[in-house]
MIZA-320205 format. One record per residue (C-alpha): chain; x, y, z. Coordinates in steps of 0.2 Angstrom, whole numbers, plus 5000, padded with zeros to 4 digits. Example, Ala and Ser with C-alpha at 12.3 -4.5 7.8 and 13.67 -1.06 7.14 Angstrom:
! MIZA-320205
atom chaine->A	x->5062	y->4978	z->5039 $
atom chaine->A	x->5068	y->4995	z->5036 $
! end
This chain:
! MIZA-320205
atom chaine->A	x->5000	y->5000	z->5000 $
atom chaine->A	x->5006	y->5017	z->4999 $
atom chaine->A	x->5007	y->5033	z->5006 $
atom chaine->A	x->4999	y->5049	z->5007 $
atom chaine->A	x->5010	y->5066	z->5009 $
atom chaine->A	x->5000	y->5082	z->5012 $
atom chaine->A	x->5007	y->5098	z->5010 $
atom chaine->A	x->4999	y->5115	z->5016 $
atom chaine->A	x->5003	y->5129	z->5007 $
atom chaine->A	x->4997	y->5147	z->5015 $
atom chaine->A	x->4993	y->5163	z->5006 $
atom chaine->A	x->4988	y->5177	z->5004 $
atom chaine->A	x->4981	y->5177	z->4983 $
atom chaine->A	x->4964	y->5174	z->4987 $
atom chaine->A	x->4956	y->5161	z->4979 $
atom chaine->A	x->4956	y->5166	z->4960 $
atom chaine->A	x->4973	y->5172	z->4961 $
atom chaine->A	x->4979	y->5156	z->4969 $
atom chaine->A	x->4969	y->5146	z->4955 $
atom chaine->A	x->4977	y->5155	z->4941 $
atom chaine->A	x->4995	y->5154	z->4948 $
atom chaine->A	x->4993	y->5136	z->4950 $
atom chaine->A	x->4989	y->5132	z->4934 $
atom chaine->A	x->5001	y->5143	z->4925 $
atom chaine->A	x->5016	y->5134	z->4938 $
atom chaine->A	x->5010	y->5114	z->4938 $
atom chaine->A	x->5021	y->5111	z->4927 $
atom chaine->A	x->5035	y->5113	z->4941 $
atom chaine->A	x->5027	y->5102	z->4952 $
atom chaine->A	x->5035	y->5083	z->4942 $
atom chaine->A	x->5054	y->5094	z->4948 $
atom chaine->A	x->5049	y->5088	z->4965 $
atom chaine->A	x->5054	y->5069	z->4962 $
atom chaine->A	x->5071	y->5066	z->4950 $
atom chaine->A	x->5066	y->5060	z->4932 $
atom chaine->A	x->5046	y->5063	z->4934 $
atom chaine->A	x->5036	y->5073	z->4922 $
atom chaine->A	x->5018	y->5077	z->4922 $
atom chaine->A	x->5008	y->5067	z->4912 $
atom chaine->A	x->4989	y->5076	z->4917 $
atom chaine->A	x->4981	y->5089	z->4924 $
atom chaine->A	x->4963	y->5096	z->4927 $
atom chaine->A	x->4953	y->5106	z->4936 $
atom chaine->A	x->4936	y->5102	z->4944 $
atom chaine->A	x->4929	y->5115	z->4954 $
atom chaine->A	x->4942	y->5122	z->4968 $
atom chaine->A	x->4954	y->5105	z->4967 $
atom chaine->A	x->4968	y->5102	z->4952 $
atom chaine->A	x->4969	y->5082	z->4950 $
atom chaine->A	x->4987	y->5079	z->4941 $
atom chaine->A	x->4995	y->5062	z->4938 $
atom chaine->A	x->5015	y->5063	z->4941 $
atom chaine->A	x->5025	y->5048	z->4932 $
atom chaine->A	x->5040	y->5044	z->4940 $
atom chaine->A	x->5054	y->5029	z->4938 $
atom chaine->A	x->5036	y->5018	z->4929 $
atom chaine->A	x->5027	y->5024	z->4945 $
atom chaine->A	x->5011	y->5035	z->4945 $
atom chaine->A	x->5008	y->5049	z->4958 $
atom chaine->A	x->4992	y->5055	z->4959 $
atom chaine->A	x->4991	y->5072	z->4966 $
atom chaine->A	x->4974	y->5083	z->4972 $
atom chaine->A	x->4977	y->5100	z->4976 $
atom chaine->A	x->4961	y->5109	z->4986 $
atom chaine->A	x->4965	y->5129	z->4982 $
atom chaine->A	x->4957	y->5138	z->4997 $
atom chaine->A	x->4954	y->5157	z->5000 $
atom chaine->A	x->4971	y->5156	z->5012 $
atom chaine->A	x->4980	y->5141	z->5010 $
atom chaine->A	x->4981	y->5127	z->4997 $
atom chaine->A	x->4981	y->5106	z->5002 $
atom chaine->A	x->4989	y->5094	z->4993 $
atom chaine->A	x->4988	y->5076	z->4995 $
atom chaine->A	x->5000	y->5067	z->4984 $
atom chaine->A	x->4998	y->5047	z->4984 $
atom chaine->A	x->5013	y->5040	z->4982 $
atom chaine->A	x->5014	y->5021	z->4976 $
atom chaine->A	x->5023	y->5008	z->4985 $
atom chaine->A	x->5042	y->5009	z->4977 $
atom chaine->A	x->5040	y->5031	z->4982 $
atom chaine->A	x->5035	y->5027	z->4999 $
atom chaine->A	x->5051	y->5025	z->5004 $
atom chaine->A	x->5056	y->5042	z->5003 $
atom chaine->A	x->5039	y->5050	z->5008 $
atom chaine->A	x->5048	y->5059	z->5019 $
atom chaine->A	x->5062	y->5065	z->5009 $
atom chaine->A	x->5047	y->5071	z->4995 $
atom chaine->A	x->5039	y->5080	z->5008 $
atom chaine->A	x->5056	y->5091	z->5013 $
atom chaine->A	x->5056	y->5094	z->4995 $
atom chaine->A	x->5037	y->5098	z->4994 $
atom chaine->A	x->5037	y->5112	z->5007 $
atom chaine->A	x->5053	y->5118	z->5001 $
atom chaine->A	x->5045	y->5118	z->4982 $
atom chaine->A	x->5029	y->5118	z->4981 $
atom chaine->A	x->5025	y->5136	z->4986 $
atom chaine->A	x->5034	y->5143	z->4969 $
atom chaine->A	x->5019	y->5140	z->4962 $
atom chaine->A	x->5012	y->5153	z->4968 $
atom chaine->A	x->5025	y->5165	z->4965 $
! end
């Protein structure tokens, strides 16, 4: 089974300006694991879904954008789990240059 890492990213945007500057940087996002690449991404409603491929594994990703923050929850497959915690460092550290 594998393993769920949730990220929280606070702001100060507001919702639409979060919405739009997370979709202009998803493509950043597959630079958090070494050799990934972003095979999808949509939007339905408030959440981005994205699928992250990495060394044959898929990551699927749902990130909730909220008026102050957004939460992620990144499912990582068994052979990723091992370094959950090393991809969460990376997340926080990351992650927020999305909404730069």
């Amino acid at each position: 089974m594998g393993e769920p890492v949730t990220v929280n990213i606070p702001h100060k945007l507001g919702l639409a300006e979060a919405k739009g500057r997370i979709g202009s940087g998803i493509h950043t996002l597959s630079e958090v694991i070494p050799g990934a690449t972003l095979s999808d991404h949509h939007w339905e409603g408030d959440h981005m879904h994205c699928t992250i491929e990495a060394m044959g594994q898929s990551v699927g990703c749902v990130m909730q954008v909220r008026e102050d923050e957004v939460y992620g929850i990144f499912d990582l497959p068994p052979m990723l789990a091992l370094f959950a915690n090393k991809i969460k460092q990376k997340l926080q550290k990351e992650a927020p240059k999305m909404l730069e």
